[in-house]
SEVEX-58730 format. One record per residue: residue number from 0; residue in one letter; x, y, z of N, C-alpha, C in turn. Coordinates in Angstrom, 1 decimal. Layout:
SEVEX-58730
k;r;nu;nv;nw;cau;cav;caw;cu;cv;cw
NUM;A;X;Y;Z;X;Y;Z;X;Y;Z;
...
***
This chain:
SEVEX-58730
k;r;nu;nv;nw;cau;cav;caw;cu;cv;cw
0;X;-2.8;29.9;31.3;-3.4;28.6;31.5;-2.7;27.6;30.5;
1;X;-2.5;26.2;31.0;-1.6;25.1;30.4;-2.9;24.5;30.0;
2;X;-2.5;24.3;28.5;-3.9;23.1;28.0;-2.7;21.8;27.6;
3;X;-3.4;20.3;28.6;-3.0;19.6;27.9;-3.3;18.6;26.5;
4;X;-1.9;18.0;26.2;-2.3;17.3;24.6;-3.5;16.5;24.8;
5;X;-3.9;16.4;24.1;-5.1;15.1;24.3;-5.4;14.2;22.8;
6;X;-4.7;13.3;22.9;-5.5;12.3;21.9;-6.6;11.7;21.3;
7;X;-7.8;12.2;20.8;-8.7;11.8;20.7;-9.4;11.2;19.2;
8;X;-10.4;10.4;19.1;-11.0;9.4;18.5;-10.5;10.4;16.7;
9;X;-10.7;11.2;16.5;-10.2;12.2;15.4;-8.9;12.0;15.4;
10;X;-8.1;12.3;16.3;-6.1;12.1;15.6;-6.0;10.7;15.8;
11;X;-6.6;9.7;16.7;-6.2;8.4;15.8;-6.8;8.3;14.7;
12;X;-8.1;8.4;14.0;-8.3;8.0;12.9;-7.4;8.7;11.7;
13;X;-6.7;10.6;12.2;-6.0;11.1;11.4;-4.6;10.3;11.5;
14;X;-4.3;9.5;12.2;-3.1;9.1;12.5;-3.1;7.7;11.6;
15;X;-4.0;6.8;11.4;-4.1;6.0;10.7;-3.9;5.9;9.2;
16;X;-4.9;7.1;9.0;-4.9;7.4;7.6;-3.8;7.9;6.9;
17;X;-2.9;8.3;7.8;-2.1;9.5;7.7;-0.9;7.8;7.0;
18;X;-0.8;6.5;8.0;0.0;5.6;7.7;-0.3;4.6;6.6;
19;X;-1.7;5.2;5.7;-2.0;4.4;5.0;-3.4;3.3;5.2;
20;X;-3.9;3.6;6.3;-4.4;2.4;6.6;-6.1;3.1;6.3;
21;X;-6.8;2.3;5.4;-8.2;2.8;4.9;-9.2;2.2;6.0;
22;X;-10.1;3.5;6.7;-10.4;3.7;7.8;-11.6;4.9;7.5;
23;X;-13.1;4.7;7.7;-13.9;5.3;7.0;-14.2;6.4;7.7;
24;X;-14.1;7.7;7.6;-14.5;8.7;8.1;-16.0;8.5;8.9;
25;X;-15.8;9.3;10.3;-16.9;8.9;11.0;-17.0;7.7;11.9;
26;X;-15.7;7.1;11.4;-15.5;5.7;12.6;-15.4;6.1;13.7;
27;X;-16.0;5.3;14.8;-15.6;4.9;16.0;-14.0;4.5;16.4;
28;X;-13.5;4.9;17.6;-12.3;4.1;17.8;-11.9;2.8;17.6;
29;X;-13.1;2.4;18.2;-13.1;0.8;18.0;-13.4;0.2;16.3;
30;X;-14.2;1.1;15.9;-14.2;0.6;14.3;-13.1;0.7;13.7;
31;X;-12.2;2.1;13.8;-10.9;2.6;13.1;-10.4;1.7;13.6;
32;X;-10.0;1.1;15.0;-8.3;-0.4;15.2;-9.2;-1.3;14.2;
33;X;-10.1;-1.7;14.5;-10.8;-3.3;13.3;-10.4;-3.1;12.4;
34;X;-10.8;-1.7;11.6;-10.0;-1.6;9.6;-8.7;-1.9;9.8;
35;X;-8.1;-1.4;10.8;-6.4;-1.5;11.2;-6.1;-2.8;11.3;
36;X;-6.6;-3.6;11.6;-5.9;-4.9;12.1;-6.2;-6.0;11.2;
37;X;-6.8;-5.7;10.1;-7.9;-6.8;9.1;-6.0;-6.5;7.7;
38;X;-6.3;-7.8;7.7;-4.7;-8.0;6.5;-3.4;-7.7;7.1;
39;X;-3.2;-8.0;8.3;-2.3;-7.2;8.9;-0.8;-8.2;8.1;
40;X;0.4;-7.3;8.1;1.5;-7.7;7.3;3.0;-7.3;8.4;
41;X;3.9;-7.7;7.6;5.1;-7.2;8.8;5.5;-5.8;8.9;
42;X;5.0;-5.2;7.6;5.1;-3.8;8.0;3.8;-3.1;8.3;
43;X;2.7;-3.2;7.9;1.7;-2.9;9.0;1.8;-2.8;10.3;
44;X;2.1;-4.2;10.6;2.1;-4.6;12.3;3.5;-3.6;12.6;
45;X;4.8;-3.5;12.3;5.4;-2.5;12.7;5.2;-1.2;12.6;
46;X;4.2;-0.6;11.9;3.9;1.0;11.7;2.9;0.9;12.8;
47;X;1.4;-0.2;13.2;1.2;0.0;14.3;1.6;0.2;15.5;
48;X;2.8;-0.8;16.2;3.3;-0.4;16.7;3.8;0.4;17.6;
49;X;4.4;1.4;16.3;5.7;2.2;16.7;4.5;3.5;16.8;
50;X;3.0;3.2;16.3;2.3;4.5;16.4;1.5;4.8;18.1;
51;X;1.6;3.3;18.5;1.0;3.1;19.9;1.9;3.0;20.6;
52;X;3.2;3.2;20.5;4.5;3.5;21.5;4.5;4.9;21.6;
53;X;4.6;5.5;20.4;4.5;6.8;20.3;3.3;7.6;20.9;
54;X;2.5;7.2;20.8;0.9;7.8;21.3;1.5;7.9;23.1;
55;X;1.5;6.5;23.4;1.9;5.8;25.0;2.7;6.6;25.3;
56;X;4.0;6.9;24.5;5.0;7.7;25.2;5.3;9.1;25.3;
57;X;4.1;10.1;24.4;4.1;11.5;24.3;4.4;11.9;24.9;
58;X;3.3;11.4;26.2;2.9;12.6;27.7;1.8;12.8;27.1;
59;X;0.9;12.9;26.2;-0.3;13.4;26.0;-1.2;12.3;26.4;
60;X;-2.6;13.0;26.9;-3.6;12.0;27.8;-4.3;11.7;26.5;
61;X;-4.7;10.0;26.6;-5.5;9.5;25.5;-7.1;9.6;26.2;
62;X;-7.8;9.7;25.0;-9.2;9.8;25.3;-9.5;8.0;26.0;
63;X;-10.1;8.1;27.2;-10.5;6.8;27.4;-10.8;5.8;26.6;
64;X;-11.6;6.3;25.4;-12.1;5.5;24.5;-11.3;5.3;23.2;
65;X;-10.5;5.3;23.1;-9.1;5.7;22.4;-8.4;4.4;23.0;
66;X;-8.0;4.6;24.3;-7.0;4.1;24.9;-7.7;2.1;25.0;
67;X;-9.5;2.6;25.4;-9.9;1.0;25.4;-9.6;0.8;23.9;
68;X;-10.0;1.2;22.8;-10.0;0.1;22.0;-8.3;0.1;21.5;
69;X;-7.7;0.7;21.5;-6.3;0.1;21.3;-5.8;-0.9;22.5;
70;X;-6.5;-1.0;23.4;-5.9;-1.8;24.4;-7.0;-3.6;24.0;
71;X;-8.0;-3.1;23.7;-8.7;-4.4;22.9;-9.0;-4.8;21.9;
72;X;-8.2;-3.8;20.8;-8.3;-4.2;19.4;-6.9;-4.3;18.6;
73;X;-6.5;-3.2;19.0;-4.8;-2.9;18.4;-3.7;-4.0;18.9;
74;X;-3.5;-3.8;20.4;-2.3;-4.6;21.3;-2.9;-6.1;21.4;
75;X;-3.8;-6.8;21.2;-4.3;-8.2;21.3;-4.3;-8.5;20.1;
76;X;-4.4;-8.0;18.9;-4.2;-8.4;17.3;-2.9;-8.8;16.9;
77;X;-1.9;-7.4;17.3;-1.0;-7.4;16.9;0.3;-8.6;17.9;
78;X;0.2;-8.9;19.4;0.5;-9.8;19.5;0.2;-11.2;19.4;
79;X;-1.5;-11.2;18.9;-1.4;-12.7;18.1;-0.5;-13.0;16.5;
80;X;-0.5;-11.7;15.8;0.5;-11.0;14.5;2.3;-11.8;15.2;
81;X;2.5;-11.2;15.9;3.9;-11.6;16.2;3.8;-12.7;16.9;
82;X;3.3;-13.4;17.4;3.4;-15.3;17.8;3.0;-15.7;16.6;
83;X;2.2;-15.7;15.7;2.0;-16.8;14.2;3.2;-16.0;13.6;
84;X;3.7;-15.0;13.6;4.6;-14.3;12.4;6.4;-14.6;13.0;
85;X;6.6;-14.9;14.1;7.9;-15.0;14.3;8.5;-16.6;14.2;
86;X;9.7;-16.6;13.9;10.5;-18.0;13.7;10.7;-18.5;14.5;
***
């Protein structure tokens, strides 16, 4: 039997912490992107990112609730981050 990968509300929050980003055990998905996106910097906004390209591009299925809040907290932060942040 084939199990597949699955990303869920546990390895993003391991995945956050793992980049640095203080994120309180027991968060919600949606709680974990909000700690993520609060002071955001040019290398923050690039480590997020390259972590939601990577996530996006595994082949592993994200947990629905995983995928909403990076799609409403992560990817809408971070391109308001790059229109105030670019020349």
């Amino acid at each position: 039997m084939m199990y597949a990968d699955l990303i869920d509300q546990e390895d993003l929050l391991g995945q956050l912490k793992a980049l640095g980003f203080q994120v309180p055990s027991g968060s919600t998905a949606e709680q974990a992107c909000e700690c993520a996106v609060r002071g955001l910097d040019n290398v923050r906004a690039f480590e997020l990112r390259k972590m939601v390209k990577d996530m996006y591009t595994s082949g592993a299925s994200i947990q629905p609730a995983v995928r909403q809040a990076i799609d409403k907290q992560l990817l809408p932060a971070l391109a308001q981050f790059q229109q105030t942040h670019s020349a």
